[in-house]
N, C-alpha and C positions, 0 to 999 in steps of 0.2 A: 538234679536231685541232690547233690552235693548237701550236707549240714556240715558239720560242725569239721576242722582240717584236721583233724587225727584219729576221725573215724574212718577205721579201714575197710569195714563191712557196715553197712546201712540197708537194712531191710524195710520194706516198708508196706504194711496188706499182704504180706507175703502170703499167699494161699496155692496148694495145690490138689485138683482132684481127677479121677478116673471114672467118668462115666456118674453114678450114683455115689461113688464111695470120697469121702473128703481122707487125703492121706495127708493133710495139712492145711489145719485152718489157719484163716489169716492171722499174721505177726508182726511186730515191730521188733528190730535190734538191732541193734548198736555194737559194735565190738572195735576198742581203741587201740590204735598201738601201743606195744607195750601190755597187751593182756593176754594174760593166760585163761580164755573161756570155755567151759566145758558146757555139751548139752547130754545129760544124763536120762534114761529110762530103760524101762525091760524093751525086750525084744518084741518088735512090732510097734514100738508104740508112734516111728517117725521121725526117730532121728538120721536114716540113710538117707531120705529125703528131704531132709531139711538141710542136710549137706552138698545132695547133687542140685539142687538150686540155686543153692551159693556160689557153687563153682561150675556154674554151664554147665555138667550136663543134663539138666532139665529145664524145658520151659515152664514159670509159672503160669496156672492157673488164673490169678489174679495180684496185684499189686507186681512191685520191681525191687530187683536188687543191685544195687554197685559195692563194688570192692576195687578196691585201690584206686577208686575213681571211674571204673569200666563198669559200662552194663552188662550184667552179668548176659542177660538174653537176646540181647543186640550184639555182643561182639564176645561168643563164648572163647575160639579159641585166643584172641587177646589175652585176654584173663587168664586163660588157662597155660598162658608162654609166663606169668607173672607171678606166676604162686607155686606151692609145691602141696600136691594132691598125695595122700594113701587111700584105696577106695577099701569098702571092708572087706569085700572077696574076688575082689581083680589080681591076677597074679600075674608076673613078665611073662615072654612069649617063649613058647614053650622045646621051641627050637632054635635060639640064643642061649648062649652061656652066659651067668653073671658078668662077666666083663665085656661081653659084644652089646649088654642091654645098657650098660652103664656107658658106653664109648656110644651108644646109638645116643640115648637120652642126652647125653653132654654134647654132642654134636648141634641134636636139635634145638638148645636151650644158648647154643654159644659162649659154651664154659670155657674159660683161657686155663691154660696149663692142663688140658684136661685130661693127660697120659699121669698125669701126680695126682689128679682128685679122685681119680677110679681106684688108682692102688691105696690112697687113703684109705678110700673107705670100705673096698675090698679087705682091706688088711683091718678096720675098725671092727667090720662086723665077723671078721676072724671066715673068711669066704675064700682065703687064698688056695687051700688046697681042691678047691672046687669051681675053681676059673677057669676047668677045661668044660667041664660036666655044663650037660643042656639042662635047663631050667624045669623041663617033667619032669627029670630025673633027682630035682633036689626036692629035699622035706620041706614040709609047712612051713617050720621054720623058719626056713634056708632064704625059702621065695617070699618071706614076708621082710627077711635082711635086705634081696634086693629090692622089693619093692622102696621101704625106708630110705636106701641107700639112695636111687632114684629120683627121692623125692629132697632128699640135703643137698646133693652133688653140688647143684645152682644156688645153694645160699639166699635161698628165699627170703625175702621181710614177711610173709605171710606163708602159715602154711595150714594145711586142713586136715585133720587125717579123724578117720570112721574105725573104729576098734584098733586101733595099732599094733598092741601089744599081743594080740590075741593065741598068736601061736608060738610068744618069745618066751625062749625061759627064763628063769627067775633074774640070770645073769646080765643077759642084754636088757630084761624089762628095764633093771635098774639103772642098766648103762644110757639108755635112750632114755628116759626120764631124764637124768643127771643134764645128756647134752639138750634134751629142751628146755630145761629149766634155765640152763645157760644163753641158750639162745635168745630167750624171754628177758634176762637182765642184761644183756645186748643190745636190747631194742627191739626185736622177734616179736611175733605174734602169732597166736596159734588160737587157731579152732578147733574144739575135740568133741568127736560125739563114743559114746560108751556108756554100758550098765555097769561097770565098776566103779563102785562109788569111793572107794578108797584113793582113787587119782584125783578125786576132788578135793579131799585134804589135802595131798601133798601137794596137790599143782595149781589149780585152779585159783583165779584172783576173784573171779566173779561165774556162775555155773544157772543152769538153767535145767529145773528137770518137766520133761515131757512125757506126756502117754495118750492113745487116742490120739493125734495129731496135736494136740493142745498143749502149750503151753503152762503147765500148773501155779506154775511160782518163778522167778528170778531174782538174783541178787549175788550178794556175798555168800561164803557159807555158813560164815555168825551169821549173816543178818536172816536166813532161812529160818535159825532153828530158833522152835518157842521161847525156850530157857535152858541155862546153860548144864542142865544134867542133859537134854534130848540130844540124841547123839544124829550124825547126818543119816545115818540107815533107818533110825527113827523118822525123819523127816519125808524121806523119801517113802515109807512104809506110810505114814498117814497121809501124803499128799496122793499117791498111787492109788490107795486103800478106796480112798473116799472117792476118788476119780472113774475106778471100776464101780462102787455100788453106784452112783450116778448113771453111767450107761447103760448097768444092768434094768436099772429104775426106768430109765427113759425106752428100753425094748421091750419090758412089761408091757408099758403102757400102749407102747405100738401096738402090740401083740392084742392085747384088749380091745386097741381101736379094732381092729380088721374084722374082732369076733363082732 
C-alpha cells in the first residue's frame, strides 16, 4: 500500500460504521513527515474516530491505513509500540503514581536511561511533588500531564494526540505547544484532532475540518479561506453552517419519504 517514502500516514477509503450509523465516511490522507496536521470540528462530528483508526484502536469499516509503513488493522499493537498516543478521555491507571506509570510505559517502550527521562519529565511538567500520590487522587490536569508525559518519554517520530490540551492551564498549554512546535522543526510529526481552532493558526502546516463524519474541506489555512479579510472561525463557521443545513435538508426529506 506504501505511496509516496515520506508519507507517514496514508489512508486510503478510509470509512467506519456501526450498524445503520456511518461515524466515518470514506477518506483519503496523506500526512508527511515533518507536518504539523490538525483535524478540526465541534464535538461529535468524528474526529475521535478518525484517530482511533489511525492508530489501531479500531478496525475499519472499509478501505486501510498504514503509518510508518504498518497496517494499521493487521498489526495494531506494532504500531502502537511506534508512535506516541494521547486518547481524548483515557487517563493512567488509577492506582499507579505518576512515576510507577512513567517507569511502567518506559519499560514497555524500551527507553534507555529511563530513571533520567521520568524525572525529566516529572520535573517538566512541574509533577514532582506529586510522584507519591496515586493517579485518582490527582486533578484533571495532573493526569492529562501524565498522560503527555507518557506519550514523549519514547521520543516518538510520530505522534497523535485527541484534545490534548484540554484540562491544561494556560501555562503548560503554552509550554506543550512550544515543545511541539520544536518537535515539528526536528523532524516530528504530529496528528491533532481538536475544536480549537486557534491551534490551527499557531501550529498547523496543513488542517482538515470535519463534521458529520465528513470531510468538508483540506489544505492550508491560507489556502481554506475565501479572501484575506475571512478569518479561519469564519471558515469554519460557513463550511459547518452549510454542512448542518444539508443534513438537516436531507432528514426533511427522509422524513417526507416515510409520510
Amino acid at each position: 500500500m506504501s505511496d509516496t517514502e515520506d508519507s507517514l500516514v496514508i489512508a486510503k477509503d478510509l470509512g467506519k460504521r456501526y450498524g445503520d450509523f456511518i461515524a466515518l465516511h470514506p477518506l483519503d490522507v496523506k500526512v508527511s513527515s515533518g507536518e504539523f496536521f490538525g483535524v478540526f470540528g465541534p464535538n461529535g462530528a468524528g474526529k475521535s474516530t478518525f484517530i482511533k483508526l489511525l492508530t489501531g484502536q479500531l478496525r475499519p469499516s472499509i478501505g486501510a491505513v498504514e503509518v510508518l509503513g504498518i497496517n494499521a488493522a493487521r498489526d495494531p499493537q506494532k504500531l502502537k509500540a511506534n508512535i506516541g498516543i494521547v486518547p481524548e478521555s483515557e487517563s493512567p491507571p488509577s492506582y499507579l503514581t505518576p512515576s510507577e506509570f512513567l517507569h511502567f510505559v518506559g519499560k514497555l517502550r524500551g527507553v534507555e536511561d529511563l530513571e533520567n527521562k521520568v524525572e525529566h519529565w516529572m520535573d517538566w511538567f512541574g509533577l514532582d511533588e506529586k510522584r507519591d500520590t496515586m493517579c485518582k487522587d490527582l486533578s484533571k490536569g495532573q493526569r492529562q500531564k501524565v498522560m503527555l508525559a507518557s506519550a514523549f518519554i519514547h521520543e516518538p517520530r510520530l505522534l497523535f494526540l485527541d484534545e490534548p490540551f484540554a484540562n491544561l492551564d494556560p501555562i503548560y498549554q503554552r509550554k506543550c505547544r512550544q515543545w511541539l512546535l520544536d518537535m515539528v522543526a526536528n523532524g516530528g510529526t504530529i496528528f491533532l484532532c481538536s475544536h480549537v481552532l486557534e491551534m490551527a493558526e499557531r501550529m498547523c502546516n496543513r488542517m482538515a475540518i470535519i463534521n458529520n463524519g465528513k470531510v468538508l474541506a483540506a489544505g492550508t489555512v491560507k489556502g481554506l479561506k475565501e479572501n484575506d479579510s475571512e478569518t479561519l472561525e469564519d471558515v469554519f463557521i460557513r463550511l459547518v453552517g452549510h454542512s448542518i443545513e444539508e443534513a438537516e435538508r436531507l432528514s426533511d426529506e427522509g422524513a417526507k419519504e416515510e409520510e
